[in-house]
C-alpha positions as CSV (number, residue, x, y, z in Angstrom):
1,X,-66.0,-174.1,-39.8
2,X,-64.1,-172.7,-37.0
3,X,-61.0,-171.9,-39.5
4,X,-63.4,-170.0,-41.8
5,X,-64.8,-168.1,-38.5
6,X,-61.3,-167.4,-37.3
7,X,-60.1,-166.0,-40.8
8,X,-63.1,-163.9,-41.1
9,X,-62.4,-162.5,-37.8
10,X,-58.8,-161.6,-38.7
11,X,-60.0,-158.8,-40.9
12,X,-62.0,-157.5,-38.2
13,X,-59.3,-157.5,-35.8
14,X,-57.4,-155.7,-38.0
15,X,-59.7,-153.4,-38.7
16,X,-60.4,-152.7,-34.6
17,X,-56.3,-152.4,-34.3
18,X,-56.1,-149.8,-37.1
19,X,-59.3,-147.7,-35.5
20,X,-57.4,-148.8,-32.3
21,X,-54.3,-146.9,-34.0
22,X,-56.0,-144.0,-35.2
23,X,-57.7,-143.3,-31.8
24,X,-54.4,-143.6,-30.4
25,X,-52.9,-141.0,-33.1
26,X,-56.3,-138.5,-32.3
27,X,-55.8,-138.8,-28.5
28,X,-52.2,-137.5,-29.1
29,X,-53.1,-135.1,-31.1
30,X,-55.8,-133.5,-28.9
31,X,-53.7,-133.7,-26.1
32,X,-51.1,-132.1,-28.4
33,X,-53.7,-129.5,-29.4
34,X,-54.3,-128.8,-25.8
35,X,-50.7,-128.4,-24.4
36,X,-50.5,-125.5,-27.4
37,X,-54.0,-123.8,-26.2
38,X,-52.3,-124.0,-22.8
39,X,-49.1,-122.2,-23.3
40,X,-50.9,-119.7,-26.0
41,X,-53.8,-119.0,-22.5
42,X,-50.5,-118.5,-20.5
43,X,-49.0,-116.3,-23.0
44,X,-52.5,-114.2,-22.9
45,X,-52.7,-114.1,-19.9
46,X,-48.9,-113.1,-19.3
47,X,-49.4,-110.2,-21.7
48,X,-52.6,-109.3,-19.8
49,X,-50.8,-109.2,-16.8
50,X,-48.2,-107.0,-18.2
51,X,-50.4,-104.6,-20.0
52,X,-52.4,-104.4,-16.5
53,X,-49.3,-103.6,-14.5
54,X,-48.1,-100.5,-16.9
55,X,-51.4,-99.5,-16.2
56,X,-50.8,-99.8,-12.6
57,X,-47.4,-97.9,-13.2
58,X,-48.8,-94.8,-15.3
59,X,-51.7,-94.4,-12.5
60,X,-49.1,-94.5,-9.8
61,X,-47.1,-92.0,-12.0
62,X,-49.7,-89.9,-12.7
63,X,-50.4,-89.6,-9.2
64,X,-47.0,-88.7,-7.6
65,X,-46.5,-86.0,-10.6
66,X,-50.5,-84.9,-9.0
67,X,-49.5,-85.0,-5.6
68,X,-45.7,-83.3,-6.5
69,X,-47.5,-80.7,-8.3
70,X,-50.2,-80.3,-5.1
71,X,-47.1,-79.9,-3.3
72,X,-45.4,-77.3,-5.4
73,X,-48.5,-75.1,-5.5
74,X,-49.0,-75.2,-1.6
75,X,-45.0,-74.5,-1.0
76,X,-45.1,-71.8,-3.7
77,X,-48.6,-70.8,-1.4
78,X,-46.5,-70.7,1.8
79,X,-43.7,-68.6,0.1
80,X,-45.4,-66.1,-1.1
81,X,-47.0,-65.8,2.3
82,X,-43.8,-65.6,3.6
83,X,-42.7,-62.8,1.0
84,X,-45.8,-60.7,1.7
85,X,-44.9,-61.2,5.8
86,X,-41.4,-60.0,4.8
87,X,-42.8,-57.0,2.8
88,X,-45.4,-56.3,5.7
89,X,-42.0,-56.3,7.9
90,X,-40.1,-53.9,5.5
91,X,-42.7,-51.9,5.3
92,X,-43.6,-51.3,8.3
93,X,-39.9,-50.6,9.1
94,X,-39.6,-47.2,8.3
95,X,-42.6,-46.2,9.9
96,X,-41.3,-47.6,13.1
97,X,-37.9,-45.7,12.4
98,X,-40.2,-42.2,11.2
99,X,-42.0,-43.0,14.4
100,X,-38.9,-43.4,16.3
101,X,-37.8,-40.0,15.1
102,X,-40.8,-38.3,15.9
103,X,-40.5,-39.2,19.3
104,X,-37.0,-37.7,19.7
């Protein structure tokens, strides 16, 4: 009796060491399947990243080329203040000279 319970209990035990097997086999594969989603979320998010920081980049770009054309326009503003001074000046020269004569 105890041999006929001991060899239908083999069959079983094989049976729990092949599920045994296969859980082992799915664990490694999930774990496998996991590492991949992993490195594929860290390539994402690298790419992300870089996308964000060219975006960063052209703003910053953008920017400067506003701010150098802001300052372009205001020097240009100051020069031609400066020519219309110097014309004002020139001008005005003469006049000073005519003046000059008509007080002789």
């Amino acid at each position: 009796k105890d041999t006929k319970q001991k060899l239908l209990a083999q069959p079983r035990q094989s049976e729990v060491s092949s599920q045994l097997q296969q859980l082992y086999s799915d664990e490694l594969d999930a774990a496998q399947a996991l590492s991949n989603a992993r490195s594929e979320l860290k390539g994402a998010e690298q790419k992300m990243q870089a996308r964000e920081l060219e975006q960063v980049r052209q703003r910053a770009a953008e920017d400067s080329n506003l701010r150098s054309e802001e300052a372009l326009r205001a020097e240009l503003k100051d020069r031609d203040r400066e020519l219309k001074d110097t014309k004002q000046k020139l001008l005005a020269q003469p006049r000073q000279s005519e003046v000059s004569s008509q007080l002789q």
